[in-house]
DSSP file (Angstrom, degrees, kcal/mol; ACC not computed):
  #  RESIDUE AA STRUCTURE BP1 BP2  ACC     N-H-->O    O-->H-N    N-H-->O    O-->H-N    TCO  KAPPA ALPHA  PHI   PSI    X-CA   Y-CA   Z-CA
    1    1 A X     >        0   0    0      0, 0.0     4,-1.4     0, 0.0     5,-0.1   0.000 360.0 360.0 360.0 -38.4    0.0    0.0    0.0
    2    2 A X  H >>  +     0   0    0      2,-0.2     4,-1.5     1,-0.2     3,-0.6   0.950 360.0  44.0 -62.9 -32.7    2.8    2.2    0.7
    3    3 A X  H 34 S+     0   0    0      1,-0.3     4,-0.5     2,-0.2    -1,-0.2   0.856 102.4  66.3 -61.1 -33.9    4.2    1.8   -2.9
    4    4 A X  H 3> S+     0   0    0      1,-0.2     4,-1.2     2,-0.2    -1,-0.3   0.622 109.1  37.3 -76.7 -10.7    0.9    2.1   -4.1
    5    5 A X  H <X S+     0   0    0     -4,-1.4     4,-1.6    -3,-0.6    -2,-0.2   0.625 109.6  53.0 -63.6 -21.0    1.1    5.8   -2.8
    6    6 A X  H  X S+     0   0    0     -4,-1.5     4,-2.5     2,-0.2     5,-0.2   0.579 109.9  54.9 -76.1 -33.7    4.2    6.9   -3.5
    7    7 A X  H >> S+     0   0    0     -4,-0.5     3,-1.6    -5,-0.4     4,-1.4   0.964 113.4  45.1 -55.7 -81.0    3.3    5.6   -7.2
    8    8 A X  H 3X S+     0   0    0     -4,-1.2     4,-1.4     1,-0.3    -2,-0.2   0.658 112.5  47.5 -28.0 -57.9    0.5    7.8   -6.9
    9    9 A X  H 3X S+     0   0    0     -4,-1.6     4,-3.9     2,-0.2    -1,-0.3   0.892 111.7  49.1 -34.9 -57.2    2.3   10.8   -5.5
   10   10 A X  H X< S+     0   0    0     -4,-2.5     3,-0.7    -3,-1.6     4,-0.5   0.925 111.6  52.5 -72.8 -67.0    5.1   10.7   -8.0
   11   11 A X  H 3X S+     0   0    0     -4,-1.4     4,-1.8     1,-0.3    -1,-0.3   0.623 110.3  43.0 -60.1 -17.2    2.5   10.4  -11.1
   12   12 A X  H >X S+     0   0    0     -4,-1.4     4,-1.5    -5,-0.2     3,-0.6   0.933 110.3  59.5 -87.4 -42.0    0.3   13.4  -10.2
   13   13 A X  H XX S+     0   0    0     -4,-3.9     4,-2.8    -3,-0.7     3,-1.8   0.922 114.6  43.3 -38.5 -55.8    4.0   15.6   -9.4
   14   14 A X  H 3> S+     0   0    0     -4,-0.5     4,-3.0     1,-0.3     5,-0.2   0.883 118.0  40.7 -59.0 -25.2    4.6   14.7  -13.2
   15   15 A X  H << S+     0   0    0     -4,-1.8    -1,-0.3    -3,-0.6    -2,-0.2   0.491 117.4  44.4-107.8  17.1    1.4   15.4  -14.4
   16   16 A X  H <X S+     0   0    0     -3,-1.8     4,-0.7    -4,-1.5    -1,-0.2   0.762 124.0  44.1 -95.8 -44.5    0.7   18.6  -12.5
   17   17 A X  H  X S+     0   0    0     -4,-2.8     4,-1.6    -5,-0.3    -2,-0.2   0.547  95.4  57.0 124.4 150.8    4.1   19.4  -13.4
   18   18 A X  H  X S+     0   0    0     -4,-3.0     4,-1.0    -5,-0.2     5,-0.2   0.833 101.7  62.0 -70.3 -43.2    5.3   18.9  -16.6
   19   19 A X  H >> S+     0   0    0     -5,-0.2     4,-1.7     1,-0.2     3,-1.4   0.938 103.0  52.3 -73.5 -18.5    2.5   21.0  -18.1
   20   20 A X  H >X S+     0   0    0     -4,-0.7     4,-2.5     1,-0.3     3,-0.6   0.989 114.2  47.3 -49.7 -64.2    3.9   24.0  -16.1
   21   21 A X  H 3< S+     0   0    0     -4,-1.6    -1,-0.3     1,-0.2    -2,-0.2   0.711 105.6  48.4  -8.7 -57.1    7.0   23.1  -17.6
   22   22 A X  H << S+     0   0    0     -3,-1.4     4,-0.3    -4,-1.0    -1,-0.2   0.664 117.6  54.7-101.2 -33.6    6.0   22.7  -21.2
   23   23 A X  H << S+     0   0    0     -4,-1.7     4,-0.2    -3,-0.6     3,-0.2   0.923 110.8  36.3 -16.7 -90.5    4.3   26.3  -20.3
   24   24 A X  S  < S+     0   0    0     -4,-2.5     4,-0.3     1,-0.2    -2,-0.2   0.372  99.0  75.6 -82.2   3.4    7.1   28.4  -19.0
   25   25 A X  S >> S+     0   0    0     -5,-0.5     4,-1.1     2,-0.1     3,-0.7   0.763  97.7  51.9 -58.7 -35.6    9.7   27.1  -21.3
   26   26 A X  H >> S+     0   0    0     -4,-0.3     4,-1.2    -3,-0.2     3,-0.5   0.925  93.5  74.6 -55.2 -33.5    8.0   29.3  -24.1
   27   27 A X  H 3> S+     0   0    0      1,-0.3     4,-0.8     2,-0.2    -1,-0.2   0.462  91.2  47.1 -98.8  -1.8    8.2   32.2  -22.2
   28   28 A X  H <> S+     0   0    0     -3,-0.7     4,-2.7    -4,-0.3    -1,-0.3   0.791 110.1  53.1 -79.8 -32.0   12.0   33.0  -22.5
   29   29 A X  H <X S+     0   0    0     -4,-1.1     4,-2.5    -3,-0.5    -2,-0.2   0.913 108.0  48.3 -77.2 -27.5   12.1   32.6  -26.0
   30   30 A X  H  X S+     0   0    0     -4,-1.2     4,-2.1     2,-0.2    -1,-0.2   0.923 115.3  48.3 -66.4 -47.1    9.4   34.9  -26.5
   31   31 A X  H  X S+     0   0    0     -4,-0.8     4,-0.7     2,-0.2    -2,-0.2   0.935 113.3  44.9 -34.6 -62.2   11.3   37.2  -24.1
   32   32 A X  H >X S+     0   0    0     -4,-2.7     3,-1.3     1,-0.2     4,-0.9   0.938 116.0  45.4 -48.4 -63.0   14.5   36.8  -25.9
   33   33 A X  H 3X S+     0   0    0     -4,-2.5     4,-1.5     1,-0.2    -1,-0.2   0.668 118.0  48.9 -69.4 -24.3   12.6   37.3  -29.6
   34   34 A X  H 3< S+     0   0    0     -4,-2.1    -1,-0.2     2,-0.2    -2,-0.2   0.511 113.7  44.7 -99.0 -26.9   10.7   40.4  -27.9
   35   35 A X  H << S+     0   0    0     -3,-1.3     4,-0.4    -4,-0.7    -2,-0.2   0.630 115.8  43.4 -96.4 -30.6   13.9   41.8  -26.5
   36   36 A X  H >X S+     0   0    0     -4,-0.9     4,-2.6     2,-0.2     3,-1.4   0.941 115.4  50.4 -95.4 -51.0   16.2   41.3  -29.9
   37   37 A X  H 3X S+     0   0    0     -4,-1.5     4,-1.7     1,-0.3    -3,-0.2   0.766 108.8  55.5 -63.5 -31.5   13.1   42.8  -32.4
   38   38 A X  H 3> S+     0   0    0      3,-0.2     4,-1.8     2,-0.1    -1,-0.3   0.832 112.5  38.3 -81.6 -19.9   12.9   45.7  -29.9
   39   39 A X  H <> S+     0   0    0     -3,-1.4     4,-1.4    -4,-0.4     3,-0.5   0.953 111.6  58.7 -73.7 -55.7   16.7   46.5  -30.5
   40   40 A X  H  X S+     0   0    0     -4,-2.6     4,-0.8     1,-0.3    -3,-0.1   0.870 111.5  42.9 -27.4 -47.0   16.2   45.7  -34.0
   41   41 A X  H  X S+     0   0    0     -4,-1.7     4,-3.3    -5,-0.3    -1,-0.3   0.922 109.3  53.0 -65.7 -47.4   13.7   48.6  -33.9
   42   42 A X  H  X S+     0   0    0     -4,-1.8     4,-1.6    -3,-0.5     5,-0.3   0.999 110.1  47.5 -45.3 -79.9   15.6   51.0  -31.9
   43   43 A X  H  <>S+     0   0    0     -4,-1.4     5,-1.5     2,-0.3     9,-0.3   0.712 112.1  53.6 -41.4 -29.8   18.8   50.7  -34.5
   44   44 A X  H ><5S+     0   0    0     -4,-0.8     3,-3.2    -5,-0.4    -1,-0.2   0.913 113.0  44.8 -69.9 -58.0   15.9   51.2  -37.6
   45   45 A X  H 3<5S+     0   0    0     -4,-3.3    46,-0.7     1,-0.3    -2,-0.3   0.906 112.4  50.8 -64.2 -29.8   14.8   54.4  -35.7
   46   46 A X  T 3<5S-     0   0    0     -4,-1.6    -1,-0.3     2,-0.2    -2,-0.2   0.245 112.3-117.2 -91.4   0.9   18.4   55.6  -35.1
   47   47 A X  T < 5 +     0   0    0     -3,-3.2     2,-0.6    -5,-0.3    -3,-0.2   0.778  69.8 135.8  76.6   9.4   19.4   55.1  -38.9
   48   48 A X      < +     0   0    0     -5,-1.5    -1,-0.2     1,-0.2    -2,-0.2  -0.914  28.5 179.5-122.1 106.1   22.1   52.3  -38.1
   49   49 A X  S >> S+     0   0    0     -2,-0.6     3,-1.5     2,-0.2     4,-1.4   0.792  72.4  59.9 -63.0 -61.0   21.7   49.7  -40.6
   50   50 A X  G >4 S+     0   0    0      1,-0.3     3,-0.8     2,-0.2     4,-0.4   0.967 114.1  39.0 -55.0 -47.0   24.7   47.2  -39.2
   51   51 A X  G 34 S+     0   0    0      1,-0.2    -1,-0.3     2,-0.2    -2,-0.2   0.519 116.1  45.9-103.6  35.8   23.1   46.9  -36.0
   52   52 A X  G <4 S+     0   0    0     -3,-1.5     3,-0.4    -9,-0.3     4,-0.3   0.577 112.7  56.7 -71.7 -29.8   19.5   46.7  -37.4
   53   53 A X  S << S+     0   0    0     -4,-1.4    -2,-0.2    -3,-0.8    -3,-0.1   0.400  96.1  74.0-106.9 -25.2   21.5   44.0  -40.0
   54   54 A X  S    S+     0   0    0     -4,-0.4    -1,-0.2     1,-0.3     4,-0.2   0.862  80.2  58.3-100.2 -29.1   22.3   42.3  -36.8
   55   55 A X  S    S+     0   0    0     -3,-0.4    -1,-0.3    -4,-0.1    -2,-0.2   0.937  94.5  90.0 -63.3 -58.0   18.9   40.7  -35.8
   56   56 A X  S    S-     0   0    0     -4,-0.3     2,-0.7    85,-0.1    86,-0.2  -0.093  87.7-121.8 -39.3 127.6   19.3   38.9  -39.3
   57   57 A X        -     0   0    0     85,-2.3     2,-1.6    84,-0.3     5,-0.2  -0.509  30.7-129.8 -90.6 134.1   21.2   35.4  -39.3
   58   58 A X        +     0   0    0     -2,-0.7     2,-0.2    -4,-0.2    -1,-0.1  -0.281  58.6 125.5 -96.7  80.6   23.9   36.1  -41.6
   59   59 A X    >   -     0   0    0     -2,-1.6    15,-2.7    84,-0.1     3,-1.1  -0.681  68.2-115.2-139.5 164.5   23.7   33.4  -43.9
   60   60 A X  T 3  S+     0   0    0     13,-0.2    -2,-0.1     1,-0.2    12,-0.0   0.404 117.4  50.9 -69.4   6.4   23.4   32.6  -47.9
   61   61 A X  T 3  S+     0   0    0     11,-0.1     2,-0.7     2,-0.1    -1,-0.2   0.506  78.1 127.2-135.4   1.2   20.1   31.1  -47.3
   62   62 A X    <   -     0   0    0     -3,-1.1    11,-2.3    -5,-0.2     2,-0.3  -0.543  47.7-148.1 -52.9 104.2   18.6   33.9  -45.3
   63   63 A X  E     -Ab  72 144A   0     80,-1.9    82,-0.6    -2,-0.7     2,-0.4  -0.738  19.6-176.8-100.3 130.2   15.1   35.0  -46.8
   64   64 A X  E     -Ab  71 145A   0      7,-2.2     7,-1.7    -2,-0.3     2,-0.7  -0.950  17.1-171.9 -99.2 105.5   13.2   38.5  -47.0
   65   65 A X  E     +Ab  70 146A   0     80,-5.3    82,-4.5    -2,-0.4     5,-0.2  -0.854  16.0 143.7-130.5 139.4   10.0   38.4  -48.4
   66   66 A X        -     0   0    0      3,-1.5    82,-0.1    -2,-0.7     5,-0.0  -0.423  66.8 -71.8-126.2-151.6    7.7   41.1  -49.3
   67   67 A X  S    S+     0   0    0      1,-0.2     3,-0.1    -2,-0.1    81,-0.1   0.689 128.0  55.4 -87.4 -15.9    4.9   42.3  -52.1
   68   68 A X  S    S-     0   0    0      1,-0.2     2,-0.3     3,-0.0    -1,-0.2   0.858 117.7-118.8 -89.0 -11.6    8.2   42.8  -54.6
   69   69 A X        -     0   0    0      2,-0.1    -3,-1.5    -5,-0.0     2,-0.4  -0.941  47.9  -9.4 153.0-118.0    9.0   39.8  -54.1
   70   70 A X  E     -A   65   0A   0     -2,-0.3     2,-0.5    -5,-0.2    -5,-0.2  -0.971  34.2-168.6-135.6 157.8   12.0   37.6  -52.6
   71   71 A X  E     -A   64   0A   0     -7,-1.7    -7,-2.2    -2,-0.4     2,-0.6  -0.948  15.7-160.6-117.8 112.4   15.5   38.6  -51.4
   72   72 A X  E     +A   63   0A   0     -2,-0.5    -9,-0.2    -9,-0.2     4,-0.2  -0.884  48.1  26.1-107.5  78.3   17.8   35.7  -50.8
   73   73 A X  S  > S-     0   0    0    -11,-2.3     4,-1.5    -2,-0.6   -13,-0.2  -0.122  81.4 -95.0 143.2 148.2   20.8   35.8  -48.9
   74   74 A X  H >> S+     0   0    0    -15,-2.7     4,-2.5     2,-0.2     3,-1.7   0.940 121.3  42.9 -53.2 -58.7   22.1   38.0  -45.8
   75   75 A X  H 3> S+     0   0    0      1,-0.3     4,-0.8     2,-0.2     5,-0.1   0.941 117.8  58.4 -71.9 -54.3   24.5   41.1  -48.2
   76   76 A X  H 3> S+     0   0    0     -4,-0.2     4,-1.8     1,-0.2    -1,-0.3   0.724 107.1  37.3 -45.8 -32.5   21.3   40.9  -50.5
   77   77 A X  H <X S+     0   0    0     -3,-1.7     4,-2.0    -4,-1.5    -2,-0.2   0.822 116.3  48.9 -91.0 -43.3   18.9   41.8  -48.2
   78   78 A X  H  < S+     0   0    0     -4,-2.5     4,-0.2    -5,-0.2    -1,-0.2   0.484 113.2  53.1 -88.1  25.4   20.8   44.4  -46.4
   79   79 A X  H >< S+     0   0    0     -4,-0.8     3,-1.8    -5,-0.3     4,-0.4   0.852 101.9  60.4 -60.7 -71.9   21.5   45.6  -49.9
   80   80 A X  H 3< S+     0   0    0     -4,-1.8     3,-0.4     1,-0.3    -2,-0.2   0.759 115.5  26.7 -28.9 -68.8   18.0   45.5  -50.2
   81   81 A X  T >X S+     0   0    0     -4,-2.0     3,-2.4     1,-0.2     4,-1.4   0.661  93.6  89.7 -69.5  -6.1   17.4   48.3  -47.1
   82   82 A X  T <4 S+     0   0    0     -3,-1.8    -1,-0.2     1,-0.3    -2,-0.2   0.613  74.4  64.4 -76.1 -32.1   20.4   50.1  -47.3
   83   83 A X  T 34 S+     0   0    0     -4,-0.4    -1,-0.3    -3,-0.4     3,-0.1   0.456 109.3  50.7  42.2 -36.0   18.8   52.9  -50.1
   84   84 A X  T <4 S+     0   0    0     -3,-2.4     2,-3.1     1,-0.2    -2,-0.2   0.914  95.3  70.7 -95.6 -45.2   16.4   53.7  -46.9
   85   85 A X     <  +     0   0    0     -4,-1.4     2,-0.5    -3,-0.1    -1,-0.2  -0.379  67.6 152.5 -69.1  71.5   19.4   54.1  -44.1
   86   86 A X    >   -     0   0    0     -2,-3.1     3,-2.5    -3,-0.1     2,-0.3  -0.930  53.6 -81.5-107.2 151.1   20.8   57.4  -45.4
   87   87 A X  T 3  S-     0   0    0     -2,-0.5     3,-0.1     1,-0.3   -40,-0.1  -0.222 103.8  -4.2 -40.3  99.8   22.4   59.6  -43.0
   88   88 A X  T 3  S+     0   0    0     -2,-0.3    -1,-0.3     1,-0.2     2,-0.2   0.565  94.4 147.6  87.2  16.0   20.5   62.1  -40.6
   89   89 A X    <   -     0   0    0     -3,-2.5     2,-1.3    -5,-0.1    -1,-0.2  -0.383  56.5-118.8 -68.0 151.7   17.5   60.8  -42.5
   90   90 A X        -     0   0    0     -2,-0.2    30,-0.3     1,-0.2   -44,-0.1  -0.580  32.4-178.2 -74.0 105.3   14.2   60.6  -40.3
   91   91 A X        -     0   0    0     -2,-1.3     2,-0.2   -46,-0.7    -1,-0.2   0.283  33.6-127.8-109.6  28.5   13.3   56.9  -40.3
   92   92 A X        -     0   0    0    -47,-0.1     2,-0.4    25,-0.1    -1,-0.3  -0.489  32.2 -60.8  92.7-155.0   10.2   57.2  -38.4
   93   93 A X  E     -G  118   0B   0     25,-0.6    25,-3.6    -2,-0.2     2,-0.5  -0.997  56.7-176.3-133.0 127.8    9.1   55.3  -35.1
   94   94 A X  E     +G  117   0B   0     -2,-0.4     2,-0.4    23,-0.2   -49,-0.2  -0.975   9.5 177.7-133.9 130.3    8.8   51.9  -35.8
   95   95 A X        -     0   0    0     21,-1.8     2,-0.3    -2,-0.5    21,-0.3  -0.998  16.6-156.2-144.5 164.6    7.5   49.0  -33.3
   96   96 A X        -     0   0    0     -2,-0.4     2,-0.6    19,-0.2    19,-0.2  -0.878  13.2-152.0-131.2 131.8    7.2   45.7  -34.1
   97   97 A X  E     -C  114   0A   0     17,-1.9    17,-0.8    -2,-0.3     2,-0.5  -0.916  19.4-131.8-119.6 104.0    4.2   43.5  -31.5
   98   98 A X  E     -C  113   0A   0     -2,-0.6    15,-0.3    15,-0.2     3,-0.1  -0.700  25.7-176.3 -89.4 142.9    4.9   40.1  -31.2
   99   99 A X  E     -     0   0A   0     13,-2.9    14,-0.2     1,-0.5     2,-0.2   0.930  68.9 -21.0 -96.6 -86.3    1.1   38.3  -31.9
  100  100 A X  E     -C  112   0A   0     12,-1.8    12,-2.3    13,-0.1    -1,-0.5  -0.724  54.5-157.0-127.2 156.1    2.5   34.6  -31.1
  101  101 A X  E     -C  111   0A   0     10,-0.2     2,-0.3    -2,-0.2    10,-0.2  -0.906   3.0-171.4-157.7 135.5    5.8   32.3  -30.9
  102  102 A X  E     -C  110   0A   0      8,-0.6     8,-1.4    -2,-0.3     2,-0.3  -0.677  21.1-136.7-112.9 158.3    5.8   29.1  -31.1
  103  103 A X  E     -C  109   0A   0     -2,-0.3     2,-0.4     6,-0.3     6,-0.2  -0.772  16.6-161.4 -59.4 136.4    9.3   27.2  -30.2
  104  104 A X  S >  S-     0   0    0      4,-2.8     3,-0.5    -2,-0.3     4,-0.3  -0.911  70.1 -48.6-107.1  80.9    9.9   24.3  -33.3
  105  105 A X  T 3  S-     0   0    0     -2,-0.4     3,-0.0     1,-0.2    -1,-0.0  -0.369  89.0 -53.7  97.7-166.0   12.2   22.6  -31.2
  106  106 A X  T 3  S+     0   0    0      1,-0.1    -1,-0.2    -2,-0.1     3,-0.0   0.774 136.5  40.7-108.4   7.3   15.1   23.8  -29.3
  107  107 A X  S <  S+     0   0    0     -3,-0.5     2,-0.7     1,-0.1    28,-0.5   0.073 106.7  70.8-101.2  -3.6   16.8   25.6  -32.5
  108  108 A X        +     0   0    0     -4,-0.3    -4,-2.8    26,-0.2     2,-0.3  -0.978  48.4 178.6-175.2  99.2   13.6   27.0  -34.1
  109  109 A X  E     -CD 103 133A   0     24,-2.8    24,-2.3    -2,-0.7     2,-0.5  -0.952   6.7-170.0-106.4 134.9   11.3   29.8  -33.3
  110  110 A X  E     -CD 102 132A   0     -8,-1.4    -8,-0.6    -2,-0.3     2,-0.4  -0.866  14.3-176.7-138.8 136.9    8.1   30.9  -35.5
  111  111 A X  E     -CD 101 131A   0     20,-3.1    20,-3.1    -2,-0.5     2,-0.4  -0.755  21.5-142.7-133.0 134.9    6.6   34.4  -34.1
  112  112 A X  E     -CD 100 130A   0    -12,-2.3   -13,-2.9    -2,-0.4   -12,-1.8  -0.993  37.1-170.3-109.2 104.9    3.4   35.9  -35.7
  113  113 A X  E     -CD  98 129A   0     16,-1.3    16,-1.0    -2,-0.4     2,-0.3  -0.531  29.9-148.2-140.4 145.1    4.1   39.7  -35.7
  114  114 A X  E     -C   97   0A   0    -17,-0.8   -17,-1.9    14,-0.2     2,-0.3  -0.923  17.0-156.2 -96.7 153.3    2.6   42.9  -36.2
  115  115 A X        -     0   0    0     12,-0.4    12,-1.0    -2,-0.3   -19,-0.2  -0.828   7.3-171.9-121.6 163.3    4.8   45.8  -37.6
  116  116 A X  E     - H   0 126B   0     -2,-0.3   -21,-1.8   -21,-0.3     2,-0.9  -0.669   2.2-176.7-153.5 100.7    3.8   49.5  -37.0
  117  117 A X  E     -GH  94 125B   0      8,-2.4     2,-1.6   -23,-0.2     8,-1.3  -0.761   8.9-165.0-110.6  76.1    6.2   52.7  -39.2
  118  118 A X  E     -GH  93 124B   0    -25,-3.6   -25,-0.6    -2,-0.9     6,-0.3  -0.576  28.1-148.1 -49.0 100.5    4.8   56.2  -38.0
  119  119 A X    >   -     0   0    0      4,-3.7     3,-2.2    -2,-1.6   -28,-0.1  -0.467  20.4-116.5 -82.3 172.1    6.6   57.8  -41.0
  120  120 A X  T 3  S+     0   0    0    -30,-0.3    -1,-0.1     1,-0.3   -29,-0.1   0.979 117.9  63.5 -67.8 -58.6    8.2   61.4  -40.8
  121  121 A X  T 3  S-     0   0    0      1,-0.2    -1,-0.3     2,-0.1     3,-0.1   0.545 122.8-104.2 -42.8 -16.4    5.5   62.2  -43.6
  122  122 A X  S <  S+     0   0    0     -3,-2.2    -1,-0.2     1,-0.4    -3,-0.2  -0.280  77.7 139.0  97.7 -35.9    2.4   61.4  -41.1
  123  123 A X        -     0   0    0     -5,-0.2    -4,-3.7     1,-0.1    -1,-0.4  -0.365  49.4-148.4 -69.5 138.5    1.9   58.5  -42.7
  124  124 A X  E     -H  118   0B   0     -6,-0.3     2,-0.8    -2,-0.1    -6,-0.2  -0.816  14.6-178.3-114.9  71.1    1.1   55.3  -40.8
  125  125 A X  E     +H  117   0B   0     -8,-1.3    -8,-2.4    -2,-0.4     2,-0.3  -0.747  20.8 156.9 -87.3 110.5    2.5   51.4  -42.5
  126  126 A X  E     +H  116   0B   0     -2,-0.8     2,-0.3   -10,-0.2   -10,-0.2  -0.937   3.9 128.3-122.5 144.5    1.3   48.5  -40.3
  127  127 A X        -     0   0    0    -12,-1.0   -12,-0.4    -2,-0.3     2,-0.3  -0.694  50.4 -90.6-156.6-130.0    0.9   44.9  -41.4
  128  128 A X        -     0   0    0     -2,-0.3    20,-1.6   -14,-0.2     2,-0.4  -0.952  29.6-167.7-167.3 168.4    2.0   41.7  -40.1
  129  129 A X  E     -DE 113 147A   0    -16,-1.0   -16,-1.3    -2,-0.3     2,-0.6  -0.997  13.3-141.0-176.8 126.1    4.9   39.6  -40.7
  130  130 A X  E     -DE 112 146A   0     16,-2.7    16,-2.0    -2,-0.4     2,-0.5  -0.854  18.0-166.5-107.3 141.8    5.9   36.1  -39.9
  131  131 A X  E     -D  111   0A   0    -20,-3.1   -20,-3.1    -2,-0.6     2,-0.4  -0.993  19.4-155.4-141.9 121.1    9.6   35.0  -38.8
  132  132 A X  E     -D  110   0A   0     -2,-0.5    11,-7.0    12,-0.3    12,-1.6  -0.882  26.6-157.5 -85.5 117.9   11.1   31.8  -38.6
  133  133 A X  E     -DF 109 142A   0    -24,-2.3   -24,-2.8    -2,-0.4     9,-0.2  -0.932   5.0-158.5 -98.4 102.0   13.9   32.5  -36.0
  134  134 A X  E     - F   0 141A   0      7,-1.0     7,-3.0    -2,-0.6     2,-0.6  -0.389  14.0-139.6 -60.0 158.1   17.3   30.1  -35.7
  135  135 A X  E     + F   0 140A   0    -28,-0.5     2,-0.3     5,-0.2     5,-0.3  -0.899  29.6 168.8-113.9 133.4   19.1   30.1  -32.4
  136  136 A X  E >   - F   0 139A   0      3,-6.2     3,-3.2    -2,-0.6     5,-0.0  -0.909  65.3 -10.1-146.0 163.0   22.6   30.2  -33.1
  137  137 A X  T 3  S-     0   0    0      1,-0.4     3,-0.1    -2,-0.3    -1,-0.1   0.573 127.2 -55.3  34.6  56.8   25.4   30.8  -30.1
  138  138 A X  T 3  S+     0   0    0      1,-0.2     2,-0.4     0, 0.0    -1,-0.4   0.872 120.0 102.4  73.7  19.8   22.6   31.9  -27.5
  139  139 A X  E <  S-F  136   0A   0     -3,-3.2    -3,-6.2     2,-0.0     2,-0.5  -0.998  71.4-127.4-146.5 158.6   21.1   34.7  -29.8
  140  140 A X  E     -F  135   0A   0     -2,-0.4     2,-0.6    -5,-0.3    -5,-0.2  -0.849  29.9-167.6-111.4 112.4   17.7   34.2  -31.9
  141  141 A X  E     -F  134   0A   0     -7,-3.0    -7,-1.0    -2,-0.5   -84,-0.3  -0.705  19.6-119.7-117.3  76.5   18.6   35.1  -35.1
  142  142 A X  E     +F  133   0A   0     -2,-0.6   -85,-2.3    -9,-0.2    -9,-0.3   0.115  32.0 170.3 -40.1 133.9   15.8   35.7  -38.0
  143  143 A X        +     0   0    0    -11,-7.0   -80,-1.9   -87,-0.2   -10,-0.2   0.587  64.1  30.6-120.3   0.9   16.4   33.4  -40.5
  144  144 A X  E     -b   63   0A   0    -12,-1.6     2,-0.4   -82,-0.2   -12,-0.3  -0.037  58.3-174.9-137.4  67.8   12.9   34.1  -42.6
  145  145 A X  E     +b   64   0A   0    -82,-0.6   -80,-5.3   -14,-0.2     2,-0.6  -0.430   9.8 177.1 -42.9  97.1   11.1   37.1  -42.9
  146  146 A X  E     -bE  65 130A   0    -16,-2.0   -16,-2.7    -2,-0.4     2,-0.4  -0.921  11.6-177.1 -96.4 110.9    7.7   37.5  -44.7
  147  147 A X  E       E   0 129A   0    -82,-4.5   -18,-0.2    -2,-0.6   -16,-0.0  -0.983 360.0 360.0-130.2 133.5    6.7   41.0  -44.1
  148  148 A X              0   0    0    -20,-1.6   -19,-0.1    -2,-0.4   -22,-0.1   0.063 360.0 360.0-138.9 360.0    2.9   41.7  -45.8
């Protein structure tokens, strides 16, 4: 009888829990992804392209995709903005709302996004925008960007 309680005991600690577990494991990467997209943002309003560039995993196989179309590879893509980062230009107040994040694994984030660009003109560009995020060396790294 005693075994048969101690049985009991251990299985409801697992199954009370593991879902806490399975819970608050999410809730650093979201941290993490929430914390690197707001620097990302900062460095867009401030006009510095390298460490806006930095959020990006800097890799041949890195994808940007918008309505023109897709940009392929880290140098391409910050090719791609670099025409917008000119010097002492106003580049607006931009924050970026993370919707959802999922963890794929322990490598593999994918975060459901809204984007929001007060521009200098008055004008107001919001959408949403999905990222597939790699972890590489402790840092969350996009490695696909669909921005709509």
């Amino acid at each position: 009888m005693k075994n048969l309680t101690l049985l009991l005991c251990t299985a409801l600690t697992v199954a009370v829990v593991a879902p806490v577990r399975a819970e608050t494991s999410a809730e650093p990467v979201r941290a993490s992804i929430e914390k690197a997209l707001n620097a990302s943002a900062a460095a867009w309003m401030a006009g510095d392209l390298d460490t806006f560039m930095q959020l990006y995993e800097n890799a041949p196989t890195t994808r940007y995709i918008n309505s023109s179309g897709v940009t392929e590879g880290y140098e391409a893509i910050k090719a791609k903005y670099a025409p917008r980062f000119k010097k002492g230009a106003d580049m607006g107040k931009l924050s970026l709302q993370v919707l959802d994040a999922k963890e794929l694994g322990s490598q593999y984030a994918f975060v459901v996004g809204r984007y929001t660009l007060h521009q200098a003109d008055g004008s107001t560009a919001t959408g949403i925008t999905t990222l597939l995020f790699h972890k590489q060396g402790g840092r969350w790294l996009i490695a696909n960007d669909h921005t709509s």
